[in-house]
C-alpha positions as CSV (number, residue, x, y, z in Angstrom):
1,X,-3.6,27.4,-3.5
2,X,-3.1,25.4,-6.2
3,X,-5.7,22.9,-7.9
4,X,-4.3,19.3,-9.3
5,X,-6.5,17.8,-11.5
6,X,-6.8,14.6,-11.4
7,X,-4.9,12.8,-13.9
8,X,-5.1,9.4,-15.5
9,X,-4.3,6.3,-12.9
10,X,-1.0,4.3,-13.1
11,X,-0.8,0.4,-13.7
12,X,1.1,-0.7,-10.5
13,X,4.7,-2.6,-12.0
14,X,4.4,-7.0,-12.6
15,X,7.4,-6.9,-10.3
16,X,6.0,-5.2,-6.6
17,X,2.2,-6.2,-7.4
18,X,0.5,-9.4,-8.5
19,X,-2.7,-9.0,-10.5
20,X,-3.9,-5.7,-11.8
21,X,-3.4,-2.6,-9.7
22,X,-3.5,0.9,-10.6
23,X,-3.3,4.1,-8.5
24,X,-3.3,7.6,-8.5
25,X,-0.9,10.0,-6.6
26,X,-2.7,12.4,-4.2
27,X,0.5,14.0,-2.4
28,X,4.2,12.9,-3.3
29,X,6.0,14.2,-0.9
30,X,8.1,17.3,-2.2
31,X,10.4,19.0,0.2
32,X,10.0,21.0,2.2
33,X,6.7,17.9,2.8
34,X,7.8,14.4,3.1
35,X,3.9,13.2,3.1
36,X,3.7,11.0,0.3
37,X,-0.1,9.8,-0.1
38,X,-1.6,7.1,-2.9
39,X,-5.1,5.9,-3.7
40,X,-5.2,2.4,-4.7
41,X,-7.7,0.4,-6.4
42,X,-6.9,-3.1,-6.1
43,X,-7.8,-6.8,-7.6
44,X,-4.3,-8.5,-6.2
45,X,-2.0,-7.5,-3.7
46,X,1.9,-5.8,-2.7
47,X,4.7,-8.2,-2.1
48,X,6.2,-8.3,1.0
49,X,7.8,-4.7,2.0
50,X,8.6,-2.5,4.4
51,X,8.5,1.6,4.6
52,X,11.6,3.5,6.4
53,X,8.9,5.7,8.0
54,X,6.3,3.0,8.7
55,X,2.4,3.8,6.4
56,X,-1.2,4.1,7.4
57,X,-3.6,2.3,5.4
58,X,-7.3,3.1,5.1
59,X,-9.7,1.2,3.6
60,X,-12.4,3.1,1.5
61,X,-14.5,0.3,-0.1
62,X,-14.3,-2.9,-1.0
63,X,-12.5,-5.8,0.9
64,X,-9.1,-6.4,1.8
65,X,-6.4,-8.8,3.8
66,X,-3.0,-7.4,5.5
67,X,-0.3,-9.2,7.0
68,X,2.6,-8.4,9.1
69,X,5.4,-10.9,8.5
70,X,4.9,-13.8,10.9
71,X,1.4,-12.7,11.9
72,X,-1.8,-13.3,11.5
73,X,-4.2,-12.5,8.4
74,X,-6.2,-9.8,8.8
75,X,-9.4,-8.5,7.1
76,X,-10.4,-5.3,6.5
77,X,-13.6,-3.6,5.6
78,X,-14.0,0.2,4.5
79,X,-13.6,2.7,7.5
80,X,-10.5,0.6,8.7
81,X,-6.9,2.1,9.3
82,X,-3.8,0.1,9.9
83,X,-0.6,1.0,10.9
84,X,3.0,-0.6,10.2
85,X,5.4,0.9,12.0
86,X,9.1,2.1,11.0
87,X,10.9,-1.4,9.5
88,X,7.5,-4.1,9.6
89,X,7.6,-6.3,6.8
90,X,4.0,-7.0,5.1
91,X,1.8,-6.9,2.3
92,X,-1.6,-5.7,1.4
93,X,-4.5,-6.3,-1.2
94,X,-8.0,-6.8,-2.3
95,X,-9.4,-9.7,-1.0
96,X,-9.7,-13.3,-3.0
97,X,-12.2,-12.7,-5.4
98,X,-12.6,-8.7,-4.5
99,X,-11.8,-5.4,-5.4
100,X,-10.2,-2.7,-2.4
101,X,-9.2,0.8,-2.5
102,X,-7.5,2.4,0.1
103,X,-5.2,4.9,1.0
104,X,-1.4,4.2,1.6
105,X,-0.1,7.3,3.6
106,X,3.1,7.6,4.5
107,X,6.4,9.7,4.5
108,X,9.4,9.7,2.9
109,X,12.6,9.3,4.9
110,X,14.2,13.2,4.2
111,X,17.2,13.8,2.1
112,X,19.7,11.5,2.7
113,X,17.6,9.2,4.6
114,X,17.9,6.1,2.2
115,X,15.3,4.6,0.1
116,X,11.2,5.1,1.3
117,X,10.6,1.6,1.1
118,X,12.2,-1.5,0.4
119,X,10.5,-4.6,-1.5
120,X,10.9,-8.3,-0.6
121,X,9.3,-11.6,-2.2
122,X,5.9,-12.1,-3.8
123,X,2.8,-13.1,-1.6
124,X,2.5,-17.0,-2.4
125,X,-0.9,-18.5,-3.0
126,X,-1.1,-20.3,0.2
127,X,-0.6,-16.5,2.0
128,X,-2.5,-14.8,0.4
129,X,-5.9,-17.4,0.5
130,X,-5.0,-18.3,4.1
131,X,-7.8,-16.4,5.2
């Protein structure tokens, strides 16, 4: 057993997040484990991306909005889990005027597998208040 105190938070990078988002890492993912597991606290949102292995996210407080490309806006309210499968281009965040944290859990794709996730364009305005 080993205990890993909790260190201090990381400011998400200007260029995969609007607004200000930090996070901690709970689990990243060393061999032989590829479970690679984040606890975000948000006031903005990703940009558009997509995860070789496909994520789980679950809400636990706060207020948030995902969006599958082409889909619909969706709330979601602590308690909530969403999956993106393998390849599925979308984004994530705190509500308009709201703070979120949640859990992103997913894996990463195994030695020689390519990268974990791959990054896209910024959530415009219009997306991301559509709701």
């Amino acid at each position: 057993m080993e205990l890993q105190p909790k260190g201090p938070s990381t400011k998400g990078p200007a260029d995969l997040f609007t607004g200000d988002v930090r996070f901690d890492v709970v689990a990243n993912g060393q061999e032989p484990s590829r479970l690679r597991v984040n606890l975000f606290a948000q006031g903005a949102c990703t940009m558009c991306h997509s995860h070789a292995v496909g994520q789980r996210l679950h809400v636990t407080e706060g207020r948030g909005l995902v969006q599958s490309r082409g889909g619909e806006v969706v709330e979601l309210r602590p308690g909530d889990t969403v999956h993106t499968p393998p390849g599925e281009w979308h984004w994530h965040g705190a509500a308009p005027e709201n703070f979120m944290a949640h859990l992103a859990m997913g894996e990463s794709p195994g030695a020689g597998g390519g990268p974990e996730s791959e990054w896209g364009d910024l959530v415009t305005d219009e997306e991301y208040r559509s709701r």
